[in-house]
C-alpha positions as CSV (number, residue, x, y, z in Angstrom):
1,X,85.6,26.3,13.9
2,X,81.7,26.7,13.4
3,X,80.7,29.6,11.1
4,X,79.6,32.6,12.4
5,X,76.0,33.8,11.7
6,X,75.9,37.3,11.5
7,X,72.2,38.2,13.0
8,X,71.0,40.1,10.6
9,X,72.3,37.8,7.9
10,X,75.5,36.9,5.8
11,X,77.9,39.6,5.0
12,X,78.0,41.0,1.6
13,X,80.4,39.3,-0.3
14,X,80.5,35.8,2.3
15,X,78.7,32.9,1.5
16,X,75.7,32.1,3.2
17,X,76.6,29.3,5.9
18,X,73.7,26.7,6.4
19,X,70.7,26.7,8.3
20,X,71.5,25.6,11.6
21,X,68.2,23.6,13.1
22,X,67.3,22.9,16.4
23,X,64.4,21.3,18.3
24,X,62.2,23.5,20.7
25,X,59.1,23.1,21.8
26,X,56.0,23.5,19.8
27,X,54.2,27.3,21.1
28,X,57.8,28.6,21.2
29,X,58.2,29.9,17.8
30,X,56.6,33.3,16.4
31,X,53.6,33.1,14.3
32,X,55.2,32.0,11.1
33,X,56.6,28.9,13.0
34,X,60.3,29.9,13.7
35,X,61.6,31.0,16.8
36,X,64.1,34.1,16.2
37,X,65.0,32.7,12.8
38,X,65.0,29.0,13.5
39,X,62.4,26.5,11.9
40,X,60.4,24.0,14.0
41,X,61.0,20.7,13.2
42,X,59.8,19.9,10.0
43,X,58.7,23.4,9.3
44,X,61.4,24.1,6.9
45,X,62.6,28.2,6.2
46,X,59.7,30.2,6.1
47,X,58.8,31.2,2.3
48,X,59.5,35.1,1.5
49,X,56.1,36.6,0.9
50,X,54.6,37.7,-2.1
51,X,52.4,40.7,-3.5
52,X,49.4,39.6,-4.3
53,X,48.9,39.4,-8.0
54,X,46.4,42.0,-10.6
55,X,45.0,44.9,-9.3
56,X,43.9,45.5,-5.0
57,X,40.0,43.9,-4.5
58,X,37.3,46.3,-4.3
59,X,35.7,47.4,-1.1
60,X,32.5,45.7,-0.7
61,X,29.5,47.5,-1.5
62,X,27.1,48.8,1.5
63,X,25.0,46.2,3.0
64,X,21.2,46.4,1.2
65,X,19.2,44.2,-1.6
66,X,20.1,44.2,-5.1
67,X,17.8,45.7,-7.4
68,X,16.4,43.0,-9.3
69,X,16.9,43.4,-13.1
70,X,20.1,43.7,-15.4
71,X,23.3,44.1,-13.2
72,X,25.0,47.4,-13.7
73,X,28.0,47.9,-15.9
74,X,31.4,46.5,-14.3
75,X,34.4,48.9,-13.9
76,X,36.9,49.2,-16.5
77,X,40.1,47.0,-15.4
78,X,42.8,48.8,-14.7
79,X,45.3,48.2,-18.1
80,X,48.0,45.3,-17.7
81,X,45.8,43.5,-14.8
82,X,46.4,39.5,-15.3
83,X,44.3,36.8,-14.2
84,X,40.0,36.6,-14.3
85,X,38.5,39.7,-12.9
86,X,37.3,39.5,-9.0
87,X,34.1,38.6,-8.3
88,X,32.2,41.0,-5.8
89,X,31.8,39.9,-2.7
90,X,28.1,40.6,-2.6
91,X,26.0,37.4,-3.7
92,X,23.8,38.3,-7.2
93,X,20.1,39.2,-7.5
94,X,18.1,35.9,-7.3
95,X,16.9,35.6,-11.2
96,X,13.3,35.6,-11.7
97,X,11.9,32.5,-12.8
98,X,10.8,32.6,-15.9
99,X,7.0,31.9,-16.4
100,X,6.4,31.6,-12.7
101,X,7.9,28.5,-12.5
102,X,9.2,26.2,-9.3
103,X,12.4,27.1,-8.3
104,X,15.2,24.4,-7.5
105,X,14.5,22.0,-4.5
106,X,17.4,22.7,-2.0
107,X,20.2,20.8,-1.6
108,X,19.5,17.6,-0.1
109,X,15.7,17.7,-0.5
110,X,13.4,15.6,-3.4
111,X,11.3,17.5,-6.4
112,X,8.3,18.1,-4.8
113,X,5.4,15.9,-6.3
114,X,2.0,16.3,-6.9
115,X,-0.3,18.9,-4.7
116,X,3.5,19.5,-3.1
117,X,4.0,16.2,-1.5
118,X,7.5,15.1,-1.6
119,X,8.8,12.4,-4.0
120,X,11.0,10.1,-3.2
121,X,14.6,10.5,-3.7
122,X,16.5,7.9,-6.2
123,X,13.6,6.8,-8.2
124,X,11.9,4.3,-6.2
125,X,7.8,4.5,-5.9
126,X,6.3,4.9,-2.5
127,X,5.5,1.3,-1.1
128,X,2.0,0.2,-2.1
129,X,-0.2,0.9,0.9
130,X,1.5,3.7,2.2
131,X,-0.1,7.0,1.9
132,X,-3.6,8.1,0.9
133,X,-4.6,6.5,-2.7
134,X,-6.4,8.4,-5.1
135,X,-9.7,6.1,-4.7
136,X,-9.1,6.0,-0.6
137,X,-9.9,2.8,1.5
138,X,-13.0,0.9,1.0
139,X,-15.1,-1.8,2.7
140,X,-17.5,-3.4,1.6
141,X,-19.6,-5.6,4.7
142,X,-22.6,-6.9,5.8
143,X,-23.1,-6.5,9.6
144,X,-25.4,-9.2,9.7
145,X,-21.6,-11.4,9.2
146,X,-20.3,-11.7,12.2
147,X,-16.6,-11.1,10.5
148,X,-17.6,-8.2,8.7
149,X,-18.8,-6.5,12.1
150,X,-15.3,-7.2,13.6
151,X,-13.6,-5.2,10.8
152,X,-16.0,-2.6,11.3
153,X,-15.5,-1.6,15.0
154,X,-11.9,-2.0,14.1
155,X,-11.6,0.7,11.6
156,X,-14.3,2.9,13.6
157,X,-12.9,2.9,17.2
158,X,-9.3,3.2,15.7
159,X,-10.4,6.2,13.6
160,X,-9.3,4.6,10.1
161,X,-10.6,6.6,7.3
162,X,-12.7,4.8,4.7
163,X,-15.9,4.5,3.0
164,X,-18.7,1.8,3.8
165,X,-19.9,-0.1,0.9
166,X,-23.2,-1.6,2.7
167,X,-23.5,-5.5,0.9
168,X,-26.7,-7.0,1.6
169,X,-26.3,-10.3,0.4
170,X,-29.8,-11.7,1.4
171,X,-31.3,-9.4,-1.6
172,X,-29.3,-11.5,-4.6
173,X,-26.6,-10.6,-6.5
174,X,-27.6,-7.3,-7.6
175,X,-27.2,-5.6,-4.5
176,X,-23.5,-7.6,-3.8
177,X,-22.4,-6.5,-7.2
178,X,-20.1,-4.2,-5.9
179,X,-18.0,-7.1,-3.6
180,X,-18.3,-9.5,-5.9
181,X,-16.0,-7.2,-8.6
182,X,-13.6,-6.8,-5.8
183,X,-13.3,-10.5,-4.3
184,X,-13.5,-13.0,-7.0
185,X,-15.0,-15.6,-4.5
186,X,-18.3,-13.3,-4.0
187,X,-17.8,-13.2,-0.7
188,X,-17.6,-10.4,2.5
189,X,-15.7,-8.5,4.1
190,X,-13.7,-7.5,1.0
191,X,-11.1,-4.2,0.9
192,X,-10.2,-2.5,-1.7
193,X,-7.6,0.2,-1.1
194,X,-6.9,1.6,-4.4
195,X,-5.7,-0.9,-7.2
196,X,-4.8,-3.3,-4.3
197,X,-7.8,-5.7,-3.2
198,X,-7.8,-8.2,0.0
199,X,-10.6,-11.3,1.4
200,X,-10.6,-13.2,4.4
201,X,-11.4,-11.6,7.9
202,X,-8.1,-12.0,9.6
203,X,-6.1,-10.9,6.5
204,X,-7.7,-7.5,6.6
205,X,-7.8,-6.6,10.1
206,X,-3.7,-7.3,10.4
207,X,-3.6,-5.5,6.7
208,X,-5.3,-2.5,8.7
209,X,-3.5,-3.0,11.8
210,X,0.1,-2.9,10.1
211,X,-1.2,-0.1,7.7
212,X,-2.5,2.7,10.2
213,X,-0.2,1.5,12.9
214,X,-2.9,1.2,15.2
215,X,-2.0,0.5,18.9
216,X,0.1,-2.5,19.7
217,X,-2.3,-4.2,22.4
218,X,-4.5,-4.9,19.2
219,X,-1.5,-7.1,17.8
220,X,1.0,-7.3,20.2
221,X,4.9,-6.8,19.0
222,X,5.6,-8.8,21.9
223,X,6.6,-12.3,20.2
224,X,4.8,-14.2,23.1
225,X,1.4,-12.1,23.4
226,X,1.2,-12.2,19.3
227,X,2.0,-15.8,19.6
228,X,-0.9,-16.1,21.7
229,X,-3.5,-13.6,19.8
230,X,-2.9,-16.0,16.7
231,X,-3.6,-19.2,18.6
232,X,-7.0,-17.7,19.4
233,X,-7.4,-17.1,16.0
234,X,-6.4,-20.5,15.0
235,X,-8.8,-22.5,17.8
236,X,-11.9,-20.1,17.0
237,X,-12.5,-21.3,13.9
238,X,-12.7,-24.7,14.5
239,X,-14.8,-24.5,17.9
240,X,-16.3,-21.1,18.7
241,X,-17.2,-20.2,15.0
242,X,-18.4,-24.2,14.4
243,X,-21.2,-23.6,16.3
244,X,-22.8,-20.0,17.2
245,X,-23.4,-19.4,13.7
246,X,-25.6,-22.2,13.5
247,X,-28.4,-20.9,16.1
248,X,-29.0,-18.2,13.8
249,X,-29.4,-20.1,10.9
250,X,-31.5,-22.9,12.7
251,X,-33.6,-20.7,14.6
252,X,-34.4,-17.6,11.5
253,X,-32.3,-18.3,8.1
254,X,-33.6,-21.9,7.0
255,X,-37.2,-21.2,8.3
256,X,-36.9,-17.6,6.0
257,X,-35.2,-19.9,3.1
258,X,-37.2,-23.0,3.3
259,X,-40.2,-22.2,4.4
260,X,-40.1,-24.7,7.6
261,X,-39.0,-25.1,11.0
262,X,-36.4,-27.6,11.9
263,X,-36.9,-30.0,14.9
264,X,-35.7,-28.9,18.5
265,X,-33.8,-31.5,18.8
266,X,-31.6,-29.9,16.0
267,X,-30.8,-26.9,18.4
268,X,-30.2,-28.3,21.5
269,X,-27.3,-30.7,19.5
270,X,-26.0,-27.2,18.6
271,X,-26.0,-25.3,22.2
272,X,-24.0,-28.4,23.1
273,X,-21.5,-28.1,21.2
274,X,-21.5,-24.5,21.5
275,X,-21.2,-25.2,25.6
276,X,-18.1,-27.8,25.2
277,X,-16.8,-24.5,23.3
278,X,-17.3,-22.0,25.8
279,X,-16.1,-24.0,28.7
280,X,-13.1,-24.3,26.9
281,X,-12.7,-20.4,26.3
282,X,-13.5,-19.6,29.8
283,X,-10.9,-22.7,30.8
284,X,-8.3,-21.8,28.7
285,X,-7.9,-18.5,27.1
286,X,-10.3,-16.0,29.5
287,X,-8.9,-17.7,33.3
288,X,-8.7,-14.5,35.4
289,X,-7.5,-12.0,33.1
290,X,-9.6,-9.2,31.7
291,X,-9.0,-10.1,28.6
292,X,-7.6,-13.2,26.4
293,X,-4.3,-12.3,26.2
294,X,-3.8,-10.1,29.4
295,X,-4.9,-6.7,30.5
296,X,-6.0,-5.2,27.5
297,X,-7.9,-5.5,24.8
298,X,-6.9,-7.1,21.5
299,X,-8.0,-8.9,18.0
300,X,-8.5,-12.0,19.7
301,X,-11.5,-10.5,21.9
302,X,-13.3,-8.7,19.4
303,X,-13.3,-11.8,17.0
304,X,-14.8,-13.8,19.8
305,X,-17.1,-11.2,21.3
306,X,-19.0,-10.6,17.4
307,X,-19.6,-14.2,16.9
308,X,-21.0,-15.1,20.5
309,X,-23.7,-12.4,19.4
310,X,-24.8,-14.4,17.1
311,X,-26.8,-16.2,19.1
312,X,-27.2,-13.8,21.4
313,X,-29.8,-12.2,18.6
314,X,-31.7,-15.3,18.2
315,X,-32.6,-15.2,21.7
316,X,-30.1,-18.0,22.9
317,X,-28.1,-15.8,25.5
318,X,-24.9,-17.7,26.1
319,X,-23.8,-15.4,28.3
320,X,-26.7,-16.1,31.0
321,X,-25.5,-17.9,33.9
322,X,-21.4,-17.6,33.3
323,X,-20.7,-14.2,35.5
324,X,-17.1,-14.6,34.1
325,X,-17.7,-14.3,30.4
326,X,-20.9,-11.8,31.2
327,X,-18.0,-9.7,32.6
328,X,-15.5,-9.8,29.9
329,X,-18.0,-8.8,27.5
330,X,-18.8,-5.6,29.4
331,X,-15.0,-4.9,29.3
332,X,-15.0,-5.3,25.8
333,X,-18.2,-3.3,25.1
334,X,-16.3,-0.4,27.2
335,X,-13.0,-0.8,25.4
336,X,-14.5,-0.2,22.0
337,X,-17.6,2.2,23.1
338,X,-20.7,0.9,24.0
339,X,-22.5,2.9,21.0
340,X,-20.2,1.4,18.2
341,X,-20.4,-2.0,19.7
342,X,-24.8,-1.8,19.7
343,X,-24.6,0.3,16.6
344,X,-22.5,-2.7,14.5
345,X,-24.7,-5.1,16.2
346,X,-28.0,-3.5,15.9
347,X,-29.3,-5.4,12.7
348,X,-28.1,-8.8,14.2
349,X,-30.0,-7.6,17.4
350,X,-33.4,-6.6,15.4
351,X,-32.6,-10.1,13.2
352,X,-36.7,-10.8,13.3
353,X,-37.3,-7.8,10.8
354,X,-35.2,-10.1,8.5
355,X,-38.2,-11.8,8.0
356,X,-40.1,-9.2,6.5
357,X,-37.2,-8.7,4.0
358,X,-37.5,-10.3,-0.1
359,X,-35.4,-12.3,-0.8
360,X,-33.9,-12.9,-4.2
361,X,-35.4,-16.3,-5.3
362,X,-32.5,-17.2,-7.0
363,X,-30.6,-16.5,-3.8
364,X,-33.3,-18.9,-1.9
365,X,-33.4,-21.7,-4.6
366,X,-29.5,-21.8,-4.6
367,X,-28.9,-21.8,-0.6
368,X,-31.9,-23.7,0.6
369,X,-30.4,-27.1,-0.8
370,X,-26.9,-26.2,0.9
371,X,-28.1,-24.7,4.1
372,X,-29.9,-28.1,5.1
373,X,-26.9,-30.3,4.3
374,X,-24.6,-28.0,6.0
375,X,-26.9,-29.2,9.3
376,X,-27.4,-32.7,8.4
């Protein structure tokens, strides 16, 4: 016979029969998880409650700041009250900082750094490159060099902070002083951004482009169009840049550095070559776009446009008679702004007045030799 649960438990004197359990569903039990006396499933017999132990919490103190200062005296504990004594629920005064120093960074954030800039977290340095130096970005050019007038509309029309060292490397050493310090080979353009130091044309417009992020039709991140920019690149060099150069040094540089003409003959050999070059460049990389790699502008048009002035300044205007390149170049004067494009190419425009200039004789006895083998 099953033992009778009396409902408001056993009867004095009777043992205690055991816990029946039964499955119900889960939401049909009272807050403590039994329905009328029987434990969910797993629930086990609900523990009998106890007081809570030491002496009934404070009420908390009316809202308002905390005088700042020494805390007041706590109350006295009541005698016989176990356990550490409550904390009030009200947060402290924040302490004063002794010597107006910083207070902690939050949690989560770096110490802040010099002038308040943020440090990184974990002890690495900021890359190199990243961030405004001490010494800022400098340049140091000769817009006479067709390469160092490339970097300059760069930077300018791109809005890149940095100072102009002016190189004029016609008046000797002295006045080069400056690049020669930062590029070993004595050479232009030369950057010096901080400690770090870079040569070579390309180098330092993709070093600028990659730095400041500039906009992605100058170096495309399209694998195909970037592919394309640096085929430019690698062609110009060996055809465009072969050639142009030289109607500047046939026509004014040797005659300043020598003292004598060459023969005609010499130049028209020259706008030959130059010609072969050009009909390649319309043929192949200009076609019927507006630019060489498409619709906009990029690296590849401004190193072509600066060293097909060149001649252009010596009177030998290449781009008379070919309507198609006479039209890119206005698209690429209007990309860049037509008063930075005259502005970088205004001593190469004016290129008689060089004339009037001293040169450094040991500049002249050194290049003179070199200048006529170079066209031999």
């Amino acid at each position: 016979m099953a033992a009778r649960i009396h409902p408001c438990g056993p009867v004095p004197g009777q043992r205690r029969p055991p816990v029946l359990r039964t499955a119900l569903p889960l939401g049909a039990g009272n807050s403590h998880g039994s329905y009328n006396g029987t434990c969910l499933p797993g629930a086990g017999p609900p523990a009998p409650r106890r007081p809570p132990p030491g002496p009934e919490p404070r009420a908390p103190s009316p809202p308002g700041r905390l005088p700042r200062g020494p805390s007041a005296p706590s109350r006295p504990r009541p005698p016989g009250a176990a356990g550490p004594a409550p904390r009030p629920p009200s947060a402290p005064p924040r302490p004063a900082q002794p010597g107006g120093g910083r207070l902690p960074a939050a949690h989560g954030s770096a110490p802040a750094g010099p002038a308040g800039r943020p440090r990184q977290s974990g002890g690495r340095r900021a890359p190199r490159g990243q961030g405004r130096s001490s010494m800022g970005l400098e340049l140091y050019l000769d817009l006479l060099s067709q390469p160092c007038r490339s970097i300059y509309i760069f930077a300018r029309s791109n809005n890149i902070p940095f100072e102009f060292k002016q190189v004029e490397l016609f008046k000797g050493p002295s006045n080069s002083e400056g690049a020669g310090k930062v590029n070993l080979l004595k050479k232009v353009p030369a950057l010096k951004d901080g400690d770090f130091t870079l040569a070579e044309c390309t180098a330092i417009l993709l070093y600028l482009s990659r730095k400041y992020n500039t906009p992605d039709h100058w170096y495309p991140s399209d694998i195909q169009k970037r592919a394309q920019v640096d085929e430019y690149l690698s062609w110009h060099h060996a055809n465009i840049r072969a050639n142009a150069p030289k109607t500047m040094w046939i026509k004014v540089l040797i005659p300043l550095f020598t003292g004598q003409p060459l023969p005609s003959e010499k130049l028209q050999e020259v706008m030959e070559g130059l010609s072969t070059s050009l009909k390649q460049f319309e043929e192949r990389f200009l076609q019927d776009k507006a630019f060489i790699i498409g619709s906009e502008i990029s690296l590849a048009d401004l190193v072509a446009i600066v060293e097909l002035m060149q001649p252009v300044g010596v009177g030998c205007d290449v781009f008379e008679d070919r309507p198609r390149l006479m039209e890119w170049r206005r698209r690429v004067e209007d990309a860049v702004g037509k008063e930075l494009f005259f502005q970088a190419h205004e001593m190469i425009l004016n290129i008689k007045e060089v004339s009037n200039i001293q040169i450094d004789p040991q500049l002249k006895e050194h290049l003179a030799p070199v200048l006529m083998k170079m066209l031999k």
